[in-house]
MOPAC internal coordinates of N, CA, C and O (Angstrom, degrees):
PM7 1SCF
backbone

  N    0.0000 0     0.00 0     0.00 0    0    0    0
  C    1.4478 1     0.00 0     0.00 0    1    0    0
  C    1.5213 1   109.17 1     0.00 0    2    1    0
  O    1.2310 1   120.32 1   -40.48 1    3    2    1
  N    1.5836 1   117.00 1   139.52 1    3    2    1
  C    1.3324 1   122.01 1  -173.47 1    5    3    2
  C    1.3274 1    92.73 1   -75.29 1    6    5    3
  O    1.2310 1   117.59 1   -18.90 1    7    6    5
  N    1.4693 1   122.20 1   161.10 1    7    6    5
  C    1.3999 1   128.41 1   160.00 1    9    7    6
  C    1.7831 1   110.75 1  -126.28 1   10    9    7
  O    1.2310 1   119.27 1   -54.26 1   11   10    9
  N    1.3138 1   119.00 1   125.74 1   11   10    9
  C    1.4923 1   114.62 1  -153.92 1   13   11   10
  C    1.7919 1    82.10 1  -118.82 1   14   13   11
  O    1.2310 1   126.05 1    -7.53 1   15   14   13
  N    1.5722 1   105.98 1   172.47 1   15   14   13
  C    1.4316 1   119.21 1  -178.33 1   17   15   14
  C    1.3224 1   104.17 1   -70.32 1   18   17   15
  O    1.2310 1   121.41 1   -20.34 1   19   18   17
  N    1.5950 1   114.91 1   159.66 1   19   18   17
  C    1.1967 1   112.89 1   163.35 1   21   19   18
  C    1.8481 1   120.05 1   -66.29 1   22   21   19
  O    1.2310 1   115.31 1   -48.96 1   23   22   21
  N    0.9714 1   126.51 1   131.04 1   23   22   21
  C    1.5425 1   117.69 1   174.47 1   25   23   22
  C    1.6408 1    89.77 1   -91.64 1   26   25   23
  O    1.2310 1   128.83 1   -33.91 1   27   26   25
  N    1.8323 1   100.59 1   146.09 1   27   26   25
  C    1.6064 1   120.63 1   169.10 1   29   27   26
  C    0.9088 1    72.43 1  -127.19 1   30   29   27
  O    1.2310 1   132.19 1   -47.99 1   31   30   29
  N    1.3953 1    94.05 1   132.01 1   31   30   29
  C    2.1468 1   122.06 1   162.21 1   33   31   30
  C    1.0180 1   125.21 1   -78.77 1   34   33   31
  O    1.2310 1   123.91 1   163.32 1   35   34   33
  N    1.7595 1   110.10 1   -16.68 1   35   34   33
  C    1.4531 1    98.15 1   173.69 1   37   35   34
  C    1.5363 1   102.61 1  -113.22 1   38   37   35
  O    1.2310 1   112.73 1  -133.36 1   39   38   37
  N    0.8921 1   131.33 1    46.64 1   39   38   37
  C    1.6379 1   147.99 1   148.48 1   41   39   38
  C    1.1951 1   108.96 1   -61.28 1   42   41   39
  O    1.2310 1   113.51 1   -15.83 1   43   42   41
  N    1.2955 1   129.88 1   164.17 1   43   42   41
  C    1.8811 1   135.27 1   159.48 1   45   43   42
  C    1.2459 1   118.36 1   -86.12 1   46   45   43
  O    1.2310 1   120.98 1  -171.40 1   47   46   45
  N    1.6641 1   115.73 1     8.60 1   47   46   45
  C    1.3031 1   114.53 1  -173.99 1   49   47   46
  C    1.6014 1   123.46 1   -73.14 1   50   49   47
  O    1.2310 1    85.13 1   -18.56 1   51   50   49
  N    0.9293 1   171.15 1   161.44 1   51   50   49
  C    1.6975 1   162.21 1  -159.15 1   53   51   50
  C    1.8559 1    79.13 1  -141.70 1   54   53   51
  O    1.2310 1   116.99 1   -53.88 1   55   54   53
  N    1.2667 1   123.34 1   126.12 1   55   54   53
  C    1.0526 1   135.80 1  -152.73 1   57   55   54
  C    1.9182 1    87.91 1  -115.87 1   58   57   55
  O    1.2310 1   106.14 1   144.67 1   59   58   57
  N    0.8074 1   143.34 1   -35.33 1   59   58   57
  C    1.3921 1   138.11 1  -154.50 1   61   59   58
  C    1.6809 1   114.87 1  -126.23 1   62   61   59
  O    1.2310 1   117.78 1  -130.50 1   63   62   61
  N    1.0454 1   121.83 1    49.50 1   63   62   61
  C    1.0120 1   130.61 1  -144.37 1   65   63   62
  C    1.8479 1    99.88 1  -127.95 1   66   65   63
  O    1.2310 1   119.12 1   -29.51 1   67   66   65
  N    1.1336 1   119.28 1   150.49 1   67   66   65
  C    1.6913 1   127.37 1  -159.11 1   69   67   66
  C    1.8724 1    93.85 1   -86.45 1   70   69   67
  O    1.2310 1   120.04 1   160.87 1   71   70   69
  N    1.3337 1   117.53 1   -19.13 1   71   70   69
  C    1.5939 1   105.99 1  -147.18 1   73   71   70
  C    1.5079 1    80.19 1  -131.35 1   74   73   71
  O    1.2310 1   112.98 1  -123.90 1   75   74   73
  N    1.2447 1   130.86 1    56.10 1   75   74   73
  C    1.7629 1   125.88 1   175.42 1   77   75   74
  C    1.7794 1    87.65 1  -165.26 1   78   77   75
  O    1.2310 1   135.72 1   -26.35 1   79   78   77
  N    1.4067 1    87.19 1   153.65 1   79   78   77
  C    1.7552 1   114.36 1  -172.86 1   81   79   78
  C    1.3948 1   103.11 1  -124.47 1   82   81   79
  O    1.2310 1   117.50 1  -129.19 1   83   82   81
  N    1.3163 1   122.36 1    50.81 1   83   82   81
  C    1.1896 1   114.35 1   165.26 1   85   83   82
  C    2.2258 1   112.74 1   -78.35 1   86   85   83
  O    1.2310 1   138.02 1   142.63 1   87   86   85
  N    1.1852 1    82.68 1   -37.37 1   87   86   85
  C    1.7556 1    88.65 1   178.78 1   89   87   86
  C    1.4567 1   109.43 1  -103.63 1   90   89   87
  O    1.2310 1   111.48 1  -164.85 1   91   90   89
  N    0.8591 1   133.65 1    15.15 1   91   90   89
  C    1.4470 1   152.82 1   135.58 1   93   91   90
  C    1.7535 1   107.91 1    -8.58 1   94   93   91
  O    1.2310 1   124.01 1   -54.30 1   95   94   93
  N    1.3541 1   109.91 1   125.70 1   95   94   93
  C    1.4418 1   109.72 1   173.76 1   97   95   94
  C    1.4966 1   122.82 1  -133.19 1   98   97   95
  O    1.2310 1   117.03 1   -32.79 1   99   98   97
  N    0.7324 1   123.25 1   147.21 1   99   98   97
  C    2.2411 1   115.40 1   164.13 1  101   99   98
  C    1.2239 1   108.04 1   -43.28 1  102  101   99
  O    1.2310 1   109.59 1   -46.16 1  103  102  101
  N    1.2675 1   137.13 1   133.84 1  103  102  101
  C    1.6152 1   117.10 1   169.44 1  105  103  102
  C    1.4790 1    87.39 1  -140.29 1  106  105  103
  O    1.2310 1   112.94 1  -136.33 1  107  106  105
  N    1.5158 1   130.93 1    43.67 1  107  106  105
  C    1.6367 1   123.99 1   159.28 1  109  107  106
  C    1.5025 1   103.83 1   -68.77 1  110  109  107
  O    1.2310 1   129.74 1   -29.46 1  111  110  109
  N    1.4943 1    98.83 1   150.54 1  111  110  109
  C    1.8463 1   112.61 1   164.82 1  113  111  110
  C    1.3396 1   109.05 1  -158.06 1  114  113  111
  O    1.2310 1   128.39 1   -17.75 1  115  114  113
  N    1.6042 1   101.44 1   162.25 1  115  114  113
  C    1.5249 1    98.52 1   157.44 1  117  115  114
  C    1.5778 1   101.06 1  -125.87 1  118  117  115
  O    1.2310 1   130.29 1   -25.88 1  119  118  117
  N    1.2303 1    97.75 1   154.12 1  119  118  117
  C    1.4142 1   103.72 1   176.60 1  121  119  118
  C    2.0310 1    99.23 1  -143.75 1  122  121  119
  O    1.2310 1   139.20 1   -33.85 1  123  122  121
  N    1.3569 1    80.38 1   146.15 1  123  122  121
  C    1.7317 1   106.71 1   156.89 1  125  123  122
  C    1.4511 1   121.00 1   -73.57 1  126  125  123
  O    1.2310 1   122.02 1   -68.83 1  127  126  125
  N    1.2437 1   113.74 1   111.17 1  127  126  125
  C    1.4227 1   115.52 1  -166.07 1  129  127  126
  C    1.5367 1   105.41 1   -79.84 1  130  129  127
  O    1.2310 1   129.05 1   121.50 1  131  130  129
  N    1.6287 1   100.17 1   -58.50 1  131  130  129
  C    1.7722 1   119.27 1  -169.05 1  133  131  130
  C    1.3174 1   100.34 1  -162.97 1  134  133  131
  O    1.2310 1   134.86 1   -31.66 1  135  134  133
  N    1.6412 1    88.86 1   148.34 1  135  134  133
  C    1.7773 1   119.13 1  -170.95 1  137  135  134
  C    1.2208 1    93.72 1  -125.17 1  138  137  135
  O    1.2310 1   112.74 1   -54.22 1  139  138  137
  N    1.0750 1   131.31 1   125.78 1  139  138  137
  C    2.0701 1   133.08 1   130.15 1  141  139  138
  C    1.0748 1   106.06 1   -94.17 1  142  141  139
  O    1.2310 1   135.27 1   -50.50 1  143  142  141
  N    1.3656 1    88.06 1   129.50 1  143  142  141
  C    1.8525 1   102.79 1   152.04 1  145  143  142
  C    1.2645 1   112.12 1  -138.34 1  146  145  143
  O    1.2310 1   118.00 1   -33.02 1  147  146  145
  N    1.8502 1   121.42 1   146.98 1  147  146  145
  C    0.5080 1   127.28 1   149.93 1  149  147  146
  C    1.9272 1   133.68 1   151.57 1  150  149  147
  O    1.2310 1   125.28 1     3.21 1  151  150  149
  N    1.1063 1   107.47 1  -176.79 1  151  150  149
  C    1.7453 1   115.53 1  -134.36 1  153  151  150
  C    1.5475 1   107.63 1   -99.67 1  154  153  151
  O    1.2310 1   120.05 1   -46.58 1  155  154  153
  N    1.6821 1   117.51 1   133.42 1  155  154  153
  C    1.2851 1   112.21 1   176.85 1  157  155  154
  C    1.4768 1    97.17 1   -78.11 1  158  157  155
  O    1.2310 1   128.04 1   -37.01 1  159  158  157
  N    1.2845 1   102.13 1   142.99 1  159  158  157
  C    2.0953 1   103.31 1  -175.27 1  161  159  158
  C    1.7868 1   102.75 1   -96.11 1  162  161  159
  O    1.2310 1   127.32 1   165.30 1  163  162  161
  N    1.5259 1   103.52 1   -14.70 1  163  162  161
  C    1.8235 1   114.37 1  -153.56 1  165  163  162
  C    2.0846 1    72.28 1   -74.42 1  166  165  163
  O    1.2310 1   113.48 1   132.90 1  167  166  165
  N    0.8006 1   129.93 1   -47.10 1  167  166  165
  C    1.5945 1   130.70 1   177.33 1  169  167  166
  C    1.7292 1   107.42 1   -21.76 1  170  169  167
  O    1.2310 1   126.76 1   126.52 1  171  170  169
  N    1.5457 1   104.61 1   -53.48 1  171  170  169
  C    0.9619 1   113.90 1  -162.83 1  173  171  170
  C    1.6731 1   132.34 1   -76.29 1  174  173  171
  O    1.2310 1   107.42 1   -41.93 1  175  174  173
  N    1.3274 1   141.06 1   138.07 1  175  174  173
  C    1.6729 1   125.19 1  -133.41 1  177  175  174
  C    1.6509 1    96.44 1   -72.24 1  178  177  175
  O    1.2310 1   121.37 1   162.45 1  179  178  177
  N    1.7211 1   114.99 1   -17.55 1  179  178  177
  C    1.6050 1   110.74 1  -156.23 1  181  179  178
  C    1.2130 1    94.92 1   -69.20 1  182  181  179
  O    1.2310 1   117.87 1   100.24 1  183  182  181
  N    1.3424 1   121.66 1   -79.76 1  183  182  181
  C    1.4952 1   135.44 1   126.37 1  185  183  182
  C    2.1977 1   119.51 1    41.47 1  186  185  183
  O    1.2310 1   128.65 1    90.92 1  187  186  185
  N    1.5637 1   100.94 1   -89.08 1  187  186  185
  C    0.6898 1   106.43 1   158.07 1  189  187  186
  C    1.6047 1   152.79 1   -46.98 1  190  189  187
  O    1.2310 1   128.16 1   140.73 1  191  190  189
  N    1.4049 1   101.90 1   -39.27 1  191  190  189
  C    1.5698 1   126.01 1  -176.93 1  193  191  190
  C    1.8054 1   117.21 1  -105.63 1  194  193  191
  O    1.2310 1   118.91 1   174.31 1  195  194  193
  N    1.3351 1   119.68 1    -5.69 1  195  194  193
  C    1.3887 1   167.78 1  -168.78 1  197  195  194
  C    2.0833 1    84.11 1   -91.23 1  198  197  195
  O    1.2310 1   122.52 1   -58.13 1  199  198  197
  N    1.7686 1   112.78 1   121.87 1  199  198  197
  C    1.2973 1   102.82 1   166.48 1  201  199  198
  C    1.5908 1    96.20 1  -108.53 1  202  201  199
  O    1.2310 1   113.93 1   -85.24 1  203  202  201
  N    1.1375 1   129.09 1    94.76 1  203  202  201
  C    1.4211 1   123.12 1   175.51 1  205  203  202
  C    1.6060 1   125.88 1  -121.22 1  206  205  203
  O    1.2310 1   130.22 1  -161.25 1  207  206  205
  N    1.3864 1    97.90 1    18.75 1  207  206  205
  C    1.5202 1   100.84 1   148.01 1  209  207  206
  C    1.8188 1   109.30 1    99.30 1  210  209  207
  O    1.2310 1   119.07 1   169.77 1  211  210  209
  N    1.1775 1   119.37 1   -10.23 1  211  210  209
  C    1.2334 1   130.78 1   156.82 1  213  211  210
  C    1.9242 1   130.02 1  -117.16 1  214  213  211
  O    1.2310 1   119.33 1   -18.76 1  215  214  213
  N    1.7288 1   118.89 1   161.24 1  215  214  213
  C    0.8922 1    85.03 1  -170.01 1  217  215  214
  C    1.5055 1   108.69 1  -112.67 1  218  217  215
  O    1.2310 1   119.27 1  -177.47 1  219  218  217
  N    1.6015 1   119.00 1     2.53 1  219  218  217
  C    1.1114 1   113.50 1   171.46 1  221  219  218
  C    1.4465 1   112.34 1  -127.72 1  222  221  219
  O    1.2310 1   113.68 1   -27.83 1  223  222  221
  N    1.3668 1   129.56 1   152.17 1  223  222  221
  C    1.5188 1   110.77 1   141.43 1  225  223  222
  C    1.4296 1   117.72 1  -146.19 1  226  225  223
  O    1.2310 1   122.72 1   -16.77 1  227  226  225
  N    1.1282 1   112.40 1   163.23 1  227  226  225
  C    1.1673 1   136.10 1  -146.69 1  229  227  226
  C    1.9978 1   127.37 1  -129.81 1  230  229  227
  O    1.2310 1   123.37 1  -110.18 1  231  230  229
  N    1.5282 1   111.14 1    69.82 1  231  230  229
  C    1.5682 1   101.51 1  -165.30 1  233  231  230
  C    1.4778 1   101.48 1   -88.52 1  234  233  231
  O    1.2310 1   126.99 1   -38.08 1  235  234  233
  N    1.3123 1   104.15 1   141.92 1  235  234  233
  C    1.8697 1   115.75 1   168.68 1  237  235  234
  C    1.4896 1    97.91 1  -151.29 1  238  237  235
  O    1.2310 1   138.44 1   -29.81 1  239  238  237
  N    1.4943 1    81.87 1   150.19 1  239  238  237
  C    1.4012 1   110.23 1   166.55 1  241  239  238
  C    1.5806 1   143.28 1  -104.17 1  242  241  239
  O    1.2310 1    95.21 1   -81.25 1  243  242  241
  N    1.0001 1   160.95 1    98.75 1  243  242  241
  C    1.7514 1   148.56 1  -141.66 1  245  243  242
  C    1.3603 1    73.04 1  -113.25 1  246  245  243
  O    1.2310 1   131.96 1    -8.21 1  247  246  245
  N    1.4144 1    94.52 1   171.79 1  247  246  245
  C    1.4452 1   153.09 1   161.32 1  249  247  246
  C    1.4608 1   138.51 1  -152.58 1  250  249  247
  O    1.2310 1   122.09 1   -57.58 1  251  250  249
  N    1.3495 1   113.59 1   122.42 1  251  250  249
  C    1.5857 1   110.67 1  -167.34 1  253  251  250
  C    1.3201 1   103.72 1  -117.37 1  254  253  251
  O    1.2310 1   122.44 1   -22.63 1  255  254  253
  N    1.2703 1   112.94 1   157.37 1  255  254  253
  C    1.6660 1   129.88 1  -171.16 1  257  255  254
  C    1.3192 1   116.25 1    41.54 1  258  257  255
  O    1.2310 1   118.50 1  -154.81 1  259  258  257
  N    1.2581 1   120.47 1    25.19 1  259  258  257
  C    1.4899 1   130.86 1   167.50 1  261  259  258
  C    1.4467 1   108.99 1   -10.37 1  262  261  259
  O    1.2310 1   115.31 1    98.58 1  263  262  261
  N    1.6839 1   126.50 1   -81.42 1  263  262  261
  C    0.9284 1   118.64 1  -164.93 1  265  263  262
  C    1.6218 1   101.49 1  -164.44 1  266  265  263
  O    1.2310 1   126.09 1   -22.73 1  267  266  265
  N    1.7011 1   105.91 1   157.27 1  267  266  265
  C    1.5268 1   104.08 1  -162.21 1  269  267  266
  C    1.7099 1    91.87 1  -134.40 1  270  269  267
  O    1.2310 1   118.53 1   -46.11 1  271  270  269
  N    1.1771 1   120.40 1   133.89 1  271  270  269
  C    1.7543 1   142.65 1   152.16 1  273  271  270
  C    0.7358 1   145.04 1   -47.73 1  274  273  271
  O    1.2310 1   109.35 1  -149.51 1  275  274  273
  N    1.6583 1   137.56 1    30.49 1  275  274  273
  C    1.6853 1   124.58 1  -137.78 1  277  275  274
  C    1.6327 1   109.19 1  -144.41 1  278  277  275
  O    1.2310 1   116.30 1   -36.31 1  279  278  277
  N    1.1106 1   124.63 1   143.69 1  279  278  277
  C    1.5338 1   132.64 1   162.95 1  281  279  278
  C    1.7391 1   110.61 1   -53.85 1  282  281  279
  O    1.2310 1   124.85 1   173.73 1  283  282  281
  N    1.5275 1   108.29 1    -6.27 1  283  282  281
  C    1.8427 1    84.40 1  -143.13 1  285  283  282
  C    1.3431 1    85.60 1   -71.11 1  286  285  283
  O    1.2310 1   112.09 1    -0.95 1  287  286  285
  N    1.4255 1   132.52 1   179.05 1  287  286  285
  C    1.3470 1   141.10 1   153.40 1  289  287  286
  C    1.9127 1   123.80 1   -80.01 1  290  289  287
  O    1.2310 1   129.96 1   163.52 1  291  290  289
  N    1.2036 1    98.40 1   -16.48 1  291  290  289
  C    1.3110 1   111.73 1   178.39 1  293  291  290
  C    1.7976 1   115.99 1   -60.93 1  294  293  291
  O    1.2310 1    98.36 1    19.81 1  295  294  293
  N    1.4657 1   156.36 1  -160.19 1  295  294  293
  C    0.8299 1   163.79 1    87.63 1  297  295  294
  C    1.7993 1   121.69 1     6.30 1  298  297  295
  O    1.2310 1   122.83 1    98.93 1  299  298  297
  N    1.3518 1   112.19 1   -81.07 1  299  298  297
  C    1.0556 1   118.19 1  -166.25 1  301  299  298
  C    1.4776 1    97.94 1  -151.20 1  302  301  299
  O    1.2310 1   116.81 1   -60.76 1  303  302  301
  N    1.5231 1   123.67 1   119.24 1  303  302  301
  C    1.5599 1   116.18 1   178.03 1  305  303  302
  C    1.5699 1   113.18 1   -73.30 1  306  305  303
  O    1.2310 1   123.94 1  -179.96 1  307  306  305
  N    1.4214 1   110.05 1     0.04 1  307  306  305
  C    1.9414 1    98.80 1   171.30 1  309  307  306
  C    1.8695 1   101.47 1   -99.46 1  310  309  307
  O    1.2310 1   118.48 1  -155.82 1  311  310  309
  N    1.1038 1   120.51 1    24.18 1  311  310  309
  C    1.5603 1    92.43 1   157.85 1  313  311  310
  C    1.4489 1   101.89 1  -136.88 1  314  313  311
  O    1.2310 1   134.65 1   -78.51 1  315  314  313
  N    1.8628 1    89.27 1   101.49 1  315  314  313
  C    1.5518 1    90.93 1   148.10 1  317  315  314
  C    1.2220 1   122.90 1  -130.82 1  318  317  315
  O    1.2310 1   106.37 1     8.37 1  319  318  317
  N    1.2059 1   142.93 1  -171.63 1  319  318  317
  C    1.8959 1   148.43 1  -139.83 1  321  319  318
  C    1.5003 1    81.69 1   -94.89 1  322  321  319
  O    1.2310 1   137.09 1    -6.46 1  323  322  321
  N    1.5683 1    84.51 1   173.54 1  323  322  321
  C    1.8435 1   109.19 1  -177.51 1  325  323  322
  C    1.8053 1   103.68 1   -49.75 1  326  325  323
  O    1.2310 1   126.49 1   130.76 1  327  326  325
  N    1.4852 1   105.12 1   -49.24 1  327  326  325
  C    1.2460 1   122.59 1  -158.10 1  329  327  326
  C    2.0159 1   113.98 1   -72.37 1  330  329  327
  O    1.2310 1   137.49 1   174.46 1  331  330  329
  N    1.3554 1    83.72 1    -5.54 1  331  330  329
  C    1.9527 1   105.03 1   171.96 1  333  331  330
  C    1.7432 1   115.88 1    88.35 1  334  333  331
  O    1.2310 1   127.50 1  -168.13 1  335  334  333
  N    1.6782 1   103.17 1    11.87 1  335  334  333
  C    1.3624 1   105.15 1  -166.48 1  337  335  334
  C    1.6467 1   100.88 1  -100.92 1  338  337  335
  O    1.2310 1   124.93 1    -8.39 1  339  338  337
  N    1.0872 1   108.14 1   171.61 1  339  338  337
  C    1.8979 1   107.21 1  -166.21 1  341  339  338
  C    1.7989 1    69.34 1  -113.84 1  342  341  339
  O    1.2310 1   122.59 1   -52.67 1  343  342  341
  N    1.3242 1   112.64 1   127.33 1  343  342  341
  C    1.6654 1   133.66 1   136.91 1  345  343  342
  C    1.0344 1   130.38 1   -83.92 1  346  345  343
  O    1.2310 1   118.82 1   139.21 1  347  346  345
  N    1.4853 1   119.86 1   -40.79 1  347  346  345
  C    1.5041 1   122.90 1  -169.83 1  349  347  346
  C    1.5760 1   117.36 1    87.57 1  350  349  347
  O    1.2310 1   124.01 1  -148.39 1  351  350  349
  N    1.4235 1   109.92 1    31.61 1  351  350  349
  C    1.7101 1    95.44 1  -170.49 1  353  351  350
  C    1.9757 1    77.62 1  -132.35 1  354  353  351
  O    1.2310 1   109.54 1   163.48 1  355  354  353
  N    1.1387 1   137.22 1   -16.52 1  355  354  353
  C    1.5415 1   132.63 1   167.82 1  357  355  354
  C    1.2382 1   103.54 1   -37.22 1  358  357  355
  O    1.2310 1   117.63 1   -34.74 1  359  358  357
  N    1.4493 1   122.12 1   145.26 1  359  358  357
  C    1.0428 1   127.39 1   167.03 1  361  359  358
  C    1.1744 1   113.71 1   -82.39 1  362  361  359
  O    1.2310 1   113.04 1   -14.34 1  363  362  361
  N    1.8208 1   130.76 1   165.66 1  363  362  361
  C    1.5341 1   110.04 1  -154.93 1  365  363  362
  C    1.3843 1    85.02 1  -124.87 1  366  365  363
  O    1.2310 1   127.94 1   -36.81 1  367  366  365
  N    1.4444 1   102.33 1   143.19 1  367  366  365
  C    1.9971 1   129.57 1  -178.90 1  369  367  366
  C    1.7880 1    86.98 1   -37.65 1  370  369  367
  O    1.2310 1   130.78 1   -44.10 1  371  370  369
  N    1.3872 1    96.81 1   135.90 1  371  370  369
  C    1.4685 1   117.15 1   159.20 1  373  371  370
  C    1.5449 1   115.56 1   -61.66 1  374  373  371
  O    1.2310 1   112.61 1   -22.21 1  375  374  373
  N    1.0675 1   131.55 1   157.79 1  375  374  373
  C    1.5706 1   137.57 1   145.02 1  377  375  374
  C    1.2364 1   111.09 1  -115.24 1  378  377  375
  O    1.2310 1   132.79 1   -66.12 1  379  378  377
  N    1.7639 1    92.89 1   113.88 1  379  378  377
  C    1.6110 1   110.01 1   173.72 1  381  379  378
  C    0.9835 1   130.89 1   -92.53 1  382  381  379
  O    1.2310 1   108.04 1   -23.71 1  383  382  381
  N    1.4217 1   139.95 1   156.29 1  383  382  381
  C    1.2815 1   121.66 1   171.83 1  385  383  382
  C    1.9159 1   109.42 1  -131.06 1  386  385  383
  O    1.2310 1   114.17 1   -34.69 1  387  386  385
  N    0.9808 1   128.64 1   145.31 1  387  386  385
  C    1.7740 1   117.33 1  -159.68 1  389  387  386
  C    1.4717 1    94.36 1  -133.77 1  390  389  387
  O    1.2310 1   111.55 1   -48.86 1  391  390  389
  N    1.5400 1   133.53 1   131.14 1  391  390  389
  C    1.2885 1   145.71 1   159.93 1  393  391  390
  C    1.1997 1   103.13 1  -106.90 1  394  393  391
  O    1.2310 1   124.65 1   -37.67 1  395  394  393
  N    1.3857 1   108.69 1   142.33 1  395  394  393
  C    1.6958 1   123.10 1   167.51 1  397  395  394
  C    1.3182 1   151.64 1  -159.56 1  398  397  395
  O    1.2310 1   102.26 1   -31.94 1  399  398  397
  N    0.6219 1   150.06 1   148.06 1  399  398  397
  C    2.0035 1   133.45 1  -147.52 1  401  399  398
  C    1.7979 1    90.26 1  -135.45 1  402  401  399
  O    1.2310 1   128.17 1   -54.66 1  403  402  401
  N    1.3878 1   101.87 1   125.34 1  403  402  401
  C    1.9446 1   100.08 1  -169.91 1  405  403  402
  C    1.9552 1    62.52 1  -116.32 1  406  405  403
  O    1.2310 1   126.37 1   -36.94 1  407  406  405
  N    1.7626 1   105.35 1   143.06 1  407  406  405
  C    1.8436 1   106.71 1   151.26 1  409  407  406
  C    1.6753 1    90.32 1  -121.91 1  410  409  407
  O    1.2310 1   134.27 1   -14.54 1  411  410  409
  N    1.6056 1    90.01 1   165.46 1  411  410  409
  C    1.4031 1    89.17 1   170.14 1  413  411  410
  C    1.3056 1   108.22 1  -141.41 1  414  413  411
  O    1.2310 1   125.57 1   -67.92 1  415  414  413
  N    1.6724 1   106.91 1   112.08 1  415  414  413
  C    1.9406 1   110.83 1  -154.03 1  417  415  414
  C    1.3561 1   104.56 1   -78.54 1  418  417  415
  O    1.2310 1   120.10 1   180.00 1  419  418  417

């Protein structure tokens, strides 16, 4: 749970304001963007000894936005508005995942 300052109302402070850090947070992270992995199969004896008409192949897998590191309390500290402020109404990065078979005839 965030813990924010006390506001006194009868202070001179203007509490809501675009150009003040009173609600101000850390929003560093690291995140994993994308992973490949993966295996030449033509290596393999089935593969190899197998006459099926190509001479390599090749399965991998990616993954994107795997996973992110961060204190902020928000969702995700990369979506915020044009104006650079985090709202919370961005929609949040997908996590993909990609299978694939490359041959090479």
């Amino acid at each position: 749970m965030k813990s924010y300052p006390i506001y006194n109302v009868w202070s001179n402070v203007i509490p809501y304001r675009e150009d003040q850090d009173l609600f101000l947070e850390n929003a560093s992270y690291v995140k994993l963007r994308s992973v490949t992995l993966g295996y030449d199969l033509s290596k393999a004896k089935f593969i190899s000894n197998a006459k099926l008409g190509f001479r390599r192949a090749y399965l991998y897998v990616t993954g994107s936005n795997l996973l992110t590191i961060t204190n902020f309390s928000g969702t995700d500290p990369e979506l915020i508005n044009y104006n650079g402020n985090y709202d919370g109404t961005s929609l949040p990065i997908a996590r993909t995942f990609t299978l694939g078979l490359k041959l090479d005839l």
